[in-house]
Each structure stands twice: as C-alpha cells, then as structure tokens.
N, C-alpha and C positions, 0 to 999 in steps of 0.2 A: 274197734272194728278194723279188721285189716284191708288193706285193698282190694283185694280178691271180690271179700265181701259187699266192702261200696260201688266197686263195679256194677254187681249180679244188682246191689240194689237200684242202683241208677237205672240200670237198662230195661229191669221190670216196671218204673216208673216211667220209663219213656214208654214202654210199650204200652201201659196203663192208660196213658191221659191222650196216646196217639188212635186207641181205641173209643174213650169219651170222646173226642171230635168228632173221629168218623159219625159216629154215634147223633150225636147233637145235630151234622150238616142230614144224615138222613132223616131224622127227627123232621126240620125244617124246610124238608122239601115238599113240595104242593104239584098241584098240576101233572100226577104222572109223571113225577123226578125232571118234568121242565123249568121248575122257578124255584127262587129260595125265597123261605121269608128271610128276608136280611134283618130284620129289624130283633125276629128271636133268635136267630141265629148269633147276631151282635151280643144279647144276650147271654148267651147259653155259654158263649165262649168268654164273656168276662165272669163268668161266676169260674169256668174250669179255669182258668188263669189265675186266678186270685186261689184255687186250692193246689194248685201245681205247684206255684210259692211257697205257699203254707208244708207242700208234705217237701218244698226245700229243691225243687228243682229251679234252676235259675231263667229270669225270664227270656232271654235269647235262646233258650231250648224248645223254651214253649214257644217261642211266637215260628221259630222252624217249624215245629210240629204244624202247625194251624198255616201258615204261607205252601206247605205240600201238600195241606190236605183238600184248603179250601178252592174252588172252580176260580179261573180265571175267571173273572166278569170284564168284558169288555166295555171300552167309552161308551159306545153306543145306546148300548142297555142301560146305563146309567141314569 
C-alpha cells in the first residue's frame, strides 16, 4: 500500500469513528439534549475504542477524537 493510499485510509477512519462518537454522545443525551447519561455514554465509547484499535488506528488518536467531541462537564455538576 503506498502512502497516498494509507493516508486516504487513515483519514476516512478518523472521520468514521469521529462520526460513531458524535453519534453515541447524541444517543445518550436525555432531558431535551440537557444531560448525558455518563454511565452509557462511558460505555458506548469503550466499546468504539476497543474497535478503533482493532480496525488499527492508535489510541492517542481516538482518545483526541472523544476529548473534542465530548462536553466539558464541569466540578460542580459532578
């Protein structure tokens, strides 16, 4: 495979698994997009982490994807 090639494929799998997140945090939003359940949200993103590996993207790319995608949650709400 030449570079070109693992390029295009790299960047459709970022784009792929940057799309399952968004995905997965609207999945898990409640309350008229005011709360997440954190606990399937917690979920949902270690199941697409463990296939983001698998289809070979490394984990500091996924855990970017998921730190931009997911809401600040502040101390308070905590």
């Amino acid at each position: 495979m030449n570079i070109r090639k693992l390029e295009n494929f790299q960047g459709a799998l970022v784009a792929q698994y940057r799309d399952l997140i968004q995905e997965a945090i609207f999945e898990c939003e409640t309350d008229h997009k005011t709360r997440l359940d954190l606990g399937r949200l917690n979920s949902k993103l270690q199941q697409i982490c463990k296939a983001a590996q698998y289809d070979g993207l490394d984990e500091n790319t996924i855990n970017e994807l998921i730190n931009s995608a997911v809401p600040n949650i502040d101390s308070e709400a905590a």
